[in-house]
PLY file of the C-alpha trace (Angstrom):
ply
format ascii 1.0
element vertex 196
property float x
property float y
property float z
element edge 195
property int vertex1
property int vertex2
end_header
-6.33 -7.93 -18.06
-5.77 -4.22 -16.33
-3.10 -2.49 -17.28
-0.13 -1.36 -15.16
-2.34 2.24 -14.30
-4.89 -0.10 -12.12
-3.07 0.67 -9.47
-3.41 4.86 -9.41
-7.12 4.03 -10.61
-7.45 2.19 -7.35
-6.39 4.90 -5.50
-8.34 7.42 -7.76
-11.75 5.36 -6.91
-11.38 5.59 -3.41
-10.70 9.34 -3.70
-14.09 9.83 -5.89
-15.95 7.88 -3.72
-14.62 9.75 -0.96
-15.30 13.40 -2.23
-18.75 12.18 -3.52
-20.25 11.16 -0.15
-18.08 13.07 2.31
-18.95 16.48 0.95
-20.22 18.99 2.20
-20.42 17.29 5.40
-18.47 15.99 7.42
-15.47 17.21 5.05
-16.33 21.41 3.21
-14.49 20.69 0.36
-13.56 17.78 -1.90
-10.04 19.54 -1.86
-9.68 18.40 1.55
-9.36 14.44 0.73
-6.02 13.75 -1.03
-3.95 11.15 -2.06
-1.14 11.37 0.59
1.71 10.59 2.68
1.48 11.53 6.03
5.18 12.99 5.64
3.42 15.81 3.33
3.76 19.27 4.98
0.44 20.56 2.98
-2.14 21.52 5.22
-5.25 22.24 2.92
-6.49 18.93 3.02
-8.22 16.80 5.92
-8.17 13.45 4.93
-5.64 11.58 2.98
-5.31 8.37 1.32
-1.77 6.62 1.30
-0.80 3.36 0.04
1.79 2.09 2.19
2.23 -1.55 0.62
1.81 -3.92 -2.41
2.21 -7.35 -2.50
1.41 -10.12 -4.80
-1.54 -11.90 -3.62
-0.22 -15.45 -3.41
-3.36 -17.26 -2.78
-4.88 -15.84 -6.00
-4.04 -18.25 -9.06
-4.61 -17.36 -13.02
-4.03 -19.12 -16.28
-0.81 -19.53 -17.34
-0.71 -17.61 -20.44
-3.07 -15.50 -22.00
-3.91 -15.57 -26.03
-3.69 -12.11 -27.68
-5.37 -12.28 -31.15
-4.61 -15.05 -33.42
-0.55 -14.81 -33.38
0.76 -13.54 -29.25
0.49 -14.49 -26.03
1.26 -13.30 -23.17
2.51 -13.88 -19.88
-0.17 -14.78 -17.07
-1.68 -11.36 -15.05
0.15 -11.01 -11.48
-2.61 -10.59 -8.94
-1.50 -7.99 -5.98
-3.10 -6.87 -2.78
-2.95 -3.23 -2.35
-2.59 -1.83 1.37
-3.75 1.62 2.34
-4.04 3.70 5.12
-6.59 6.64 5.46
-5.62 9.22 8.22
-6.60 12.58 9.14
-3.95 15.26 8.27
-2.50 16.14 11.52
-0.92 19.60 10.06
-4.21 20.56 8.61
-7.07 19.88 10.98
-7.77 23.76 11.36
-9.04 23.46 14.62
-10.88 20.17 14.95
-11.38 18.57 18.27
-11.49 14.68 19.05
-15.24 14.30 18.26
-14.78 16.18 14.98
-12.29 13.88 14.10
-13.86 10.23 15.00
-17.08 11.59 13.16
-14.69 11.72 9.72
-13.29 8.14 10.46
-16.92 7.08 11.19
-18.20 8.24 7.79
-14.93 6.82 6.10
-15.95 3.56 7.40
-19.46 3.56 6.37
-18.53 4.79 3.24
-15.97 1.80 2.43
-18.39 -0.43 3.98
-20.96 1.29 1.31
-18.44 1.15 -1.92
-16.32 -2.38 -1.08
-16.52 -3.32 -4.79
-15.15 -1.83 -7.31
-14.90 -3.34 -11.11
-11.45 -3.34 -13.25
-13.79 -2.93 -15.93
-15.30 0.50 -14.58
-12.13 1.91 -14.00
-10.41 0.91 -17.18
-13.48 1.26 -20.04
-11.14 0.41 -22.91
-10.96 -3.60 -21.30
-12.64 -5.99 -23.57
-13.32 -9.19 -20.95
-15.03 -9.01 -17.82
-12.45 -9.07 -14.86
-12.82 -10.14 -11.27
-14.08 -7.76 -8.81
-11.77 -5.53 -6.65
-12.80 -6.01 -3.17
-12.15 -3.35 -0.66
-11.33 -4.65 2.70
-10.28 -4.11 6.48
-7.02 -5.05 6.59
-6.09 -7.95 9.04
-3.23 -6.22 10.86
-2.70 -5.68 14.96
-2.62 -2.02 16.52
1.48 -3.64 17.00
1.43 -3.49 12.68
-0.34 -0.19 12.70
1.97 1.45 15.17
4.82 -0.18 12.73
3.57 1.58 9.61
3.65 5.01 11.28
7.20 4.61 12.96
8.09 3.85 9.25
7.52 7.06 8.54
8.74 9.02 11.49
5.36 9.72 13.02
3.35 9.33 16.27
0.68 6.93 15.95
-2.49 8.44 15.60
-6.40 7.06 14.85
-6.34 5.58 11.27
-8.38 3.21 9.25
-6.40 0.63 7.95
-7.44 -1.23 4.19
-6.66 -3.93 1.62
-7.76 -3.64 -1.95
-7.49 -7.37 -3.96
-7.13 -8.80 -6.04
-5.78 -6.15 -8.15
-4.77 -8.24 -11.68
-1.53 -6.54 -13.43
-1.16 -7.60 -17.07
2.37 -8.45 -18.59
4.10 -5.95 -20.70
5.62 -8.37 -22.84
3.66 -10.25 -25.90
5.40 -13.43 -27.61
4.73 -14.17 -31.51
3.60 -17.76 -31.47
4.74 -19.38 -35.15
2.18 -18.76 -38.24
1.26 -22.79 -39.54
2.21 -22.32 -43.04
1.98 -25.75 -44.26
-0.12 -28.82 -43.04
-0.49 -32.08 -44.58
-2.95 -34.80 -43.63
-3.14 -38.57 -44.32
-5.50 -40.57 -44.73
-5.60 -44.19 -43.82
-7.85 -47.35 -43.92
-7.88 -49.08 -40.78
-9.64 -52.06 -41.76
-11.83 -53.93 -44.72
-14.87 -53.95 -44.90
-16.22 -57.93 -45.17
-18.96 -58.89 -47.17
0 1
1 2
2 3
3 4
4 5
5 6
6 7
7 8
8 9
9 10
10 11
11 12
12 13
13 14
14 15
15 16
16 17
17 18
18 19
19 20
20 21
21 22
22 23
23 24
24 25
25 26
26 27
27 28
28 29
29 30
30 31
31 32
32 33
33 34
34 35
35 36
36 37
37 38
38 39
39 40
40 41
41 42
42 43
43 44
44 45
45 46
46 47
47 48
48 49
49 50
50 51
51 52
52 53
53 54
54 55
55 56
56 57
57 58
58 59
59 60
60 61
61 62
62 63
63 64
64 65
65 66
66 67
67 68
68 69
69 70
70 71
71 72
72 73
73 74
74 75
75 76
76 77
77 78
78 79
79 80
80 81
81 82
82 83
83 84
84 85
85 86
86 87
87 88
88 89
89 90
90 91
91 92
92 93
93 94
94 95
95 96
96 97
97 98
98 99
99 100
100 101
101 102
102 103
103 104
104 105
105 106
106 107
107 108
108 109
109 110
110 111
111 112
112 113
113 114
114 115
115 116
116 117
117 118
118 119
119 120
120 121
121 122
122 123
123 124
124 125
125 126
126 127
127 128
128 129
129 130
130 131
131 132
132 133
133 134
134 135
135 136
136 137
137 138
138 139
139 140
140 141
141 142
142 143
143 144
144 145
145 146
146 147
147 148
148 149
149 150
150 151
151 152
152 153
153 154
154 155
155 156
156 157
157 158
158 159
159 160
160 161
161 162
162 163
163 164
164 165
165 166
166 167
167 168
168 169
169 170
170 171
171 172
172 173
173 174
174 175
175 176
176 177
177 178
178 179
179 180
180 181
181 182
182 183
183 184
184 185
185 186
186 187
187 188
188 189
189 190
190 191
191 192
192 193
193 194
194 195
């Protein structure tokens, strides 16, 4: 299963995506879409990409350990729902006005819309099964959750799109030695005669 980076590759996807079908227009630059916190001060980017939650995704269930070669296993992959929110940098709009800045959130969503689906497997080459899908989601909260995640933060609300990545599978760390057999015996036994 992915390893503990799935997370930033998440993130990184979304970016790539972004900066691939964003550019030149509506967004000049791929330097302008950044993985962000609203709190940052920097004002040479436009959009920005901030995940603002993780949680395990109970309603997601695995095996309960997973072999490793011929001697480990390992605990069972945690899967997690990732939450982000993608905003327009209020500090570096350089001058756009209100229909400027729906046009960006338009194109986000078609673009997310576009790109949903996302495999562990193309964002971590070096895995050697085939893992569920990532799916790329609107997330299910009110404006009154929305509102939340900005106060968190010490900001006004403004126009955001709000998402949910899942389910992200996180591998254990930890491998346990199962014991080598080193010696077997058999036995054989006659269960009845045969009768003539």
């Amino acid at each position: 299963m992915a390893d503990y980076p799935i997370i930033s590759d998440v993130s990184a996807y979304i970016i790539k995506t972004l900066r691939e079908k964003m550019c030149p227009e509506p967004i000049p630059s791929p330097n302008n879409i950044e993985i962000s916190s609203p709190l940052s001060q920097d004002v040479d980017y436009l959009v920005g990409l901030y995940l603002y939650d993780i949680r395990e995704d109970l309603e997601v269930t695995g095996p309960r350990y997973i072999q490793r070669g011929r001697a480990q296993i390992a605990r069972p992959p945690r899967p997690y729902a990732l939450y982000y929110m993608v905003f327009i940098n209020g500090s570096g709009q350089m001058g756009l006005k209100d229909p400027d800045i729906q046009k960006i959130i338009g194109r986000i969503a078609q673009i997310v819309n576009d790109y949903s689906v996302v495999s562990p497997n193309d964002l971590q080459s070096w895995l050697e099964t085939q893992e569920p899908p990532i799916l790329l989601s609107q997330a299910k909260i009110s404006l009154e959750e929305k509102v939340r995640v900005w106060q968190a933060i010490n900001k006004p609300y403004q126009v955001s799109l709000f998402y949910r990545a899942a389910p992200v599978y996180l591998s254990s760390g930890e491998y346990i030695n199962t014991p080598r057999v080193t010696d077997a015996s058999f036995e054989l036994g006659i269960t009845g005669e045969e009768r003539g």
